[in-house]
N, C-alpha and C positions, 0 to 999 in steps of 0.2 A: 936670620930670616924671620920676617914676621909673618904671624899667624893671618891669612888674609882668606877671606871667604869670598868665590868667585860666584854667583848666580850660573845654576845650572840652566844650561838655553833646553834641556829637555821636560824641565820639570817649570810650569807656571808660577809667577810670583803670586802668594796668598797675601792678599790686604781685604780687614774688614772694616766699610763706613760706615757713616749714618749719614744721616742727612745735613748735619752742620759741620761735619767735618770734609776737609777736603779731598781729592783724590788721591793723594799720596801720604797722607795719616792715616795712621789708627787709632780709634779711640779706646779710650781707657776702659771703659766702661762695658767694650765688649768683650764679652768671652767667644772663645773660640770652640765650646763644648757644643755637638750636634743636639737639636730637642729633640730630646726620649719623649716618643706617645706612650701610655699607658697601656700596654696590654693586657686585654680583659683573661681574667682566671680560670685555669679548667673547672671549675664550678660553675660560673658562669657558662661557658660553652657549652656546658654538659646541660643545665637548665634552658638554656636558649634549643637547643636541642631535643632536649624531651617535649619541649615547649610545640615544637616544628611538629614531631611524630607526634604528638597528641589533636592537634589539627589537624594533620592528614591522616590519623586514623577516624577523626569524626567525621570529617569529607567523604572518606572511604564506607564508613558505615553507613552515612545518609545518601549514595550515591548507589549502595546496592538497596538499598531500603524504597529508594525513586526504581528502579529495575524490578522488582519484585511488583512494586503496585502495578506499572503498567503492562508486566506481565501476567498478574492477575485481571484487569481491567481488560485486557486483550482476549483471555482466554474467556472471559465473561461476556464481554460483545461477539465473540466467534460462536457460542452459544449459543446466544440470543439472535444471531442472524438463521442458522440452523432452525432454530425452534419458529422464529417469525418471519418467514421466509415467503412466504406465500401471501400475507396476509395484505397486502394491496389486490392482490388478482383473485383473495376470497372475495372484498368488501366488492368488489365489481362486481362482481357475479350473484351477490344478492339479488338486484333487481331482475337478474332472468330466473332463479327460485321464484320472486315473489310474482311472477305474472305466470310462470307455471300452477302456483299453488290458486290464484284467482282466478286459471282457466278450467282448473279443477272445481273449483266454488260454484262456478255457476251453473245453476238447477234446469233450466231449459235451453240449454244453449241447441243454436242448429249446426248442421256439419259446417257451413260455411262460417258462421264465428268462430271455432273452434280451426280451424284452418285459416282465417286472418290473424286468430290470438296465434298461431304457431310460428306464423310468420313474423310476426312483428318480435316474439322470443328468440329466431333464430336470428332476425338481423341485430338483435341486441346482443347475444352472445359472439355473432362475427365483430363484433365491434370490437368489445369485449379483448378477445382474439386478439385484433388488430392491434389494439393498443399495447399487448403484451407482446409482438413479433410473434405469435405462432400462426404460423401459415399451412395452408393447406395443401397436401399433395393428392393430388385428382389428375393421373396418368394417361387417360386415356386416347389409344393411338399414338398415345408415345416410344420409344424405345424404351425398353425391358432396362433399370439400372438398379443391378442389386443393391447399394449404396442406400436407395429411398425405396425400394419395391419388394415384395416379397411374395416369389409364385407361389401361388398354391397348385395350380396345374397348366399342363401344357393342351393347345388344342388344336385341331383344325384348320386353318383359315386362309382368305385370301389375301391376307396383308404378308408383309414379308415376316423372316423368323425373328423371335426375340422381338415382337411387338405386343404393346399392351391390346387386351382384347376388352376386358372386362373389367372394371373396378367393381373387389366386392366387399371391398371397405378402404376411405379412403384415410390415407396419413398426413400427419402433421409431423410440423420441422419447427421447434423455438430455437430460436437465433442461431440458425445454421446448424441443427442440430438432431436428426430425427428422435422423434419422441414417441412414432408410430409409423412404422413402413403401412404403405398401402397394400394390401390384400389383392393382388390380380392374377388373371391367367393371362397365358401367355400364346403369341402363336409358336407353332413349329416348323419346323421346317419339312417340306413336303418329300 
């Protein structure tokens, strides 16, 4: 019996070509060995590596180093809004000082100068006011609201109870906010 080799139907027939050779040759010329990549050396990995951590430790350091300024810059402007906080609703309010202080200046004024000068200062500080939301609370014959009002006494009267009688100082609200309950008495109940 002769030695006869049958092509296994389970395993593919391997043929290598090129491009001048035909489909059913191989050429001489090829080898059949797979091409080995060169893989880079744990030295290498190890530098490419430290290479990585040394860049993300400097990202890291410059990244808390940005954290810190605007922390510091935050806490600096939070200051400075505390400290100059006012200082728009001073600079307004200069000019009712300074027509106070020139109603004062003047050497023969009559009672009526002196009573238009006061008027024309308090419509300048209601401005003033307005421009800044503080408003006025001026209660009277209102209903009694502990919230904006604060009795000072109860009294007699003909209105119904827990009505304002009397304003004897009036209060102010900036932006919804009492900053001075009004001073009033109140009626009682009979």
């Amino acid at each position: 019996m002769a030695d006869t080799q049958q092509p296994n139907p389970d395993q593919p027939e391997l043929t290598v070509t090129t491009g001048q050779a035909s489909a059913g040759e191989v050429n001489e010329n090829t080898t059949a060995e797979p091409a080995v990549e060169t893989m880079p050396g744990l030295e290498q990995l190890l530098k490419k590596a430290e290479l990585d951590a040394q860049e993300h430790h400097d990202a890291w350091l410059r990244a808390k180093a940005d954290a810190e300024n605007i922390r510091k810059r935050a806490q600096v402007d939070v200051t400075n809004a505390h400290k100059y906080a006012i200082e728009n609703f001073s600079t307004e309010l200069l000019p009712v000082m300074d027509s106070l202080e020139a109603a004062l200046a003047v050497e023969n004024a009559t009672v009526e100068n002196f009573k238009s000068g006061m008027e024309l200062t308090l419509k300048q500080l209601t401005t003033v006011f307005e421009r800044f939301n503080i408003k006025l609370i001026n209660p009277a014959g209102e209903k009694f609201d502990p919230h904006l009002h604060q009795a000072m006494c109860m009294v007699d009267s003909s209105l119904a109870p827990n009505t304002v009688v009397q304003v004897m100082q009036k209060g102010y609200i900036l932006n919804d906010r009492v900053i001075r309950p009004a001073l009033v008495s109140v009626s009682k109940a009979k």
